[in-house]
SEFI-320204 format. One record per residue: x, y, z of N, C-alpha, C, O, CB in turn; chain; residue in three letters. Coordinates in steps of 0.1 Angstrom, whole numbers. Glycine has a CB too. Layout:
BEGIN
(node (X,Y,Z),(X,Y,Z),(X,Y,Z),(X,Y,Z),(X,Y,Z),"A","Ala")
...
//
This chain:
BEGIN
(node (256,-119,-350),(242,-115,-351),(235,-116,-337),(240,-126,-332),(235,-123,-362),"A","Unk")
(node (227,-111,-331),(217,-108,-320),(207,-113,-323),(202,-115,-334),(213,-94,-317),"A","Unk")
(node (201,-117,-309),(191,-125,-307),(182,-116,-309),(183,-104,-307),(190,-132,-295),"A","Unk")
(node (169,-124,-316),(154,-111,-318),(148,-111,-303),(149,-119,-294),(137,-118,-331),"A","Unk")
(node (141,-99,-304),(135,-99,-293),(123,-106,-294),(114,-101,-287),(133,-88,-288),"A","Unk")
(node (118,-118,-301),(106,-128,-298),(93,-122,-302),(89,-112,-308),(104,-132,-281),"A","Unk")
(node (88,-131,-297),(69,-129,-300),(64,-120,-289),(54,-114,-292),(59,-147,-298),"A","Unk")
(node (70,-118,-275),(65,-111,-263),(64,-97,-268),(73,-93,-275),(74,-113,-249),"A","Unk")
(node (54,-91,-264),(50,-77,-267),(42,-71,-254),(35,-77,-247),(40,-76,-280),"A","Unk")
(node (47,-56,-253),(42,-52,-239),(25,-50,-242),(23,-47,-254),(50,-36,-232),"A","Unk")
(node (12,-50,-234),(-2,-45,-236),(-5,-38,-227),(-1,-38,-215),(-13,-54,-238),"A","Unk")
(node (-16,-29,-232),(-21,-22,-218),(-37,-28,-220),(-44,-32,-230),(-19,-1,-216),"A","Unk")
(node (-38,-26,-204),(-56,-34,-204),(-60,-20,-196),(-54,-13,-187),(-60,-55,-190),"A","Unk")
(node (-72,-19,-202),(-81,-6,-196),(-93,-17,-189),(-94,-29,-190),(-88,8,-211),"A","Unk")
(node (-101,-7,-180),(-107,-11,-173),(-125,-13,-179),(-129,-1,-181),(-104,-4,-161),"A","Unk")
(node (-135,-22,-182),(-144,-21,-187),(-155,-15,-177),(-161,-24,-170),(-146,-32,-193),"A","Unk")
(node (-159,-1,-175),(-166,8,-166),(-176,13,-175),(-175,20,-185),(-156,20,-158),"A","Unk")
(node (-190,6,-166),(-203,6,-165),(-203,23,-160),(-195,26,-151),(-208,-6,-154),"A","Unk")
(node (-212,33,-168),(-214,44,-160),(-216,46,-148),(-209,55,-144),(-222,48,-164),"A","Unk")
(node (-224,41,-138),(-231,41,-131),(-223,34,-117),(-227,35,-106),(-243,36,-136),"A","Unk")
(node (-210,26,-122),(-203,21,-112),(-190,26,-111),(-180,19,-108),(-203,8,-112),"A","Unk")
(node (-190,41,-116),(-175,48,-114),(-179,58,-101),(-191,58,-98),(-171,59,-130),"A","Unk")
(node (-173,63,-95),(-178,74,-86),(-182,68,-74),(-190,75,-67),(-189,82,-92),"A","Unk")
(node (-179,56,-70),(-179,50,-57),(-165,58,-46),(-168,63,-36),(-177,31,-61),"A","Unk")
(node (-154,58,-51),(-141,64,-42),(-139,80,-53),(-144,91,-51),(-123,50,-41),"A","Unk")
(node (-131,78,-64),(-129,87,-78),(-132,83,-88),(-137,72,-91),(-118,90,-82),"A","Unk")
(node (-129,99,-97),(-130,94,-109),(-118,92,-115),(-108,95,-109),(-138,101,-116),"A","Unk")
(node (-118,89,-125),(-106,82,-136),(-108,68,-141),(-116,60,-136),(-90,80,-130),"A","Unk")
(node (-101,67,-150),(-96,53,-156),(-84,47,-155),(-74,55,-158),(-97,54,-169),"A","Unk")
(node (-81,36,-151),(-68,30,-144),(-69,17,-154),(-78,10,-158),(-70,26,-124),"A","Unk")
(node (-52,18,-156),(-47,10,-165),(-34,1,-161),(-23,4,-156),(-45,18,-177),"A","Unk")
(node (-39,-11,-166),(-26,-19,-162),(-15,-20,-173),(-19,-17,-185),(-31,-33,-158),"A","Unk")
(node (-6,-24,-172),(4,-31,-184),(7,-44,-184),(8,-47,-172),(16,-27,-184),"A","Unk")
(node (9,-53,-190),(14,-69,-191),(19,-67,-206),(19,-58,-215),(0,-83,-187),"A","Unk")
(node (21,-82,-205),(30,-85,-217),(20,-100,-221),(14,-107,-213),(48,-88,-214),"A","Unk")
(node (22,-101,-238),(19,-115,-237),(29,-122,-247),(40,-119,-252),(3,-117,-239),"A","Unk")
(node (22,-131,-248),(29,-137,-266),(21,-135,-278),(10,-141,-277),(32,-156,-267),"A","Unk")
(node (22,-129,-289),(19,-129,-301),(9,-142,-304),(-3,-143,-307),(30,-129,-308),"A","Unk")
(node (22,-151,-304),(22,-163,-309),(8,-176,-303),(0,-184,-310),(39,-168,-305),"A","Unk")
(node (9,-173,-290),(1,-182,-282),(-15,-174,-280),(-24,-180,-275),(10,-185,-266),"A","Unk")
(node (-15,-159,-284),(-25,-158,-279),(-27,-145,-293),(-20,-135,-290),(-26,-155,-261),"A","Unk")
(node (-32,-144,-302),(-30,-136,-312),(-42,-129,-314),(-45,-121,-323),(-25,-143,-324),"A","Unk")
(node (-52,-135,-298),(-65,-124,-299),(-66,-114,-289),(-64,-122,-280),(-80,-130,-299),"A","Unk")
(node (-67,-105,-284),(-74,-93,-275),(-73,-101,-263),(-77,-113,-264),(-90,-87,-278),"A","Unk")
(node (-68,-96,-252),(-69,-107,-234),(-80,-96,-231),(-83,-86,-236),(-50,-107,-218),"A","Unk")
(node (-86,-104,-219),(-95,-102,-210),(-95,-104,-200),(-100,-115,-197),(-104,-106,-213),"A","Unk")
(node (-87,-94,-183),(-87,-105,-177),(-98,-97,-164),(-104,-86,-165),(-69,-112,-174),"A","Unk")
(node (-98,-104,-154),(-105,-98,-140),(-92,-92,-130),(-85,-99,-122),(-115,-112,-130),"A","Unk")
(node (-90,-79,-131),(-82,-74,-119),(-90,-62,-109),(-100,-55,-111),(-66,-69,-125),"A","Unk")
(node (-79,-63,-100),(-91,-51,-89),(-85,-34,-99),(-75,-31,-106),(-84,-51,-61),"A","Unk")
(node (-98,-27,-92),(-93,-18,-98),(-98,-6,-89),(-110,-2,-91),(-95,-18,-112),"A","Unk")
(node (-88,0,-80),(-89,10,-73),(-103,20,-75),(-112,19,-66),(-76,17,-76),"A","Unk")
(node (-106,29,-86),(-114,36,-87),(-127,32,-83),(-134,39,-77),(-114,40,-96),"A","Unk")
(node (-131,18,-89),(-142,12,-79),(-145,1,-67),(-156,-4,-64),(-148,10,-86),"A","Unk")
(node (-131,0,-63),(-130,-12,-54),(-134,-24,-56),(-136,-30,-45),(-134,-11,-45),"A","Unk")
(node (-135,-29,-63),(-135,-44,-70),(-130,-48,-82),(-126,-42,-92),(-147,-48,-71),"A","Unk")
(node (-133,-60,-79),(-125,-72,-95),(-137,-63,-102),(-148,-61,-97),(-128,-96,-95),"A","Unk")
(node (-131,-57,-119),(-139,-59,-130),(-130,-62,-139),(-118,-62,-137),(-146,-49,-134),"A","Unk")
(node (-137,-67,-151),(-128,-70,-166),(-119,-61,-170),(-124,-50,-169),(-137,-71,-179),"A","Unk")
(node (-110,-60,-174),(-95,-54,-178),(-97,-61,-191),(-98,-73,-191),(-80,-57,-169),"A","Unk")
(node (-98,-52,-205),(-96,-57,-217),(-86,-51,-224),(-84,-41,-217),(-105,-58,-223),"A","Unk")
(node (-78,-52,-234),(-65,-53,-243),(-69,-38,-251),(-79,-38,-259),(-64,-69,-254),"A","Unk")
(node (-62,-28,-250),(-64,-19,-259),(-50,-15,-267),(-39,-16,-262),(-71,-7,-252),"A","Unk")
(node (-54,-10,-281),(-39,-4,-286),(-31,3,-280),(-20,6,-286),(-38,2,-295),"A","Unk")
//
């Protein structure tokens, strides 16, 4: 029998963009991917990464 593949699951984090602070370089929405654990974190992540379209750290939150 094979090992399960665990509690780790891949996520994607979209970027949380304020109207008014898109359109500094382009437009779009830029998305990251990570993984987490089910188990250890079983709510929505939130994290701060940079994000090209507006040149700075904003919040990256957990979408389906």
């Amino acid at each position: 029998m094979g090992k399960s593949k665990g509690n780790r699951i891949t996520i994607t984090l979209e970027g949380d963009y304020k109207s008014n602070e898109i359109s500094k370089r382009k437009n779009g929405i830029f998305r990251y991917t990570s993984s987490k654990n089910k188990r250890n974190t079983p709510n929505r992540i939130e994290l701060k990464k940079f994000c090209p379209y507006c040149n700075k750290h904003i919040t990256f939150k957990e979408i389906k």
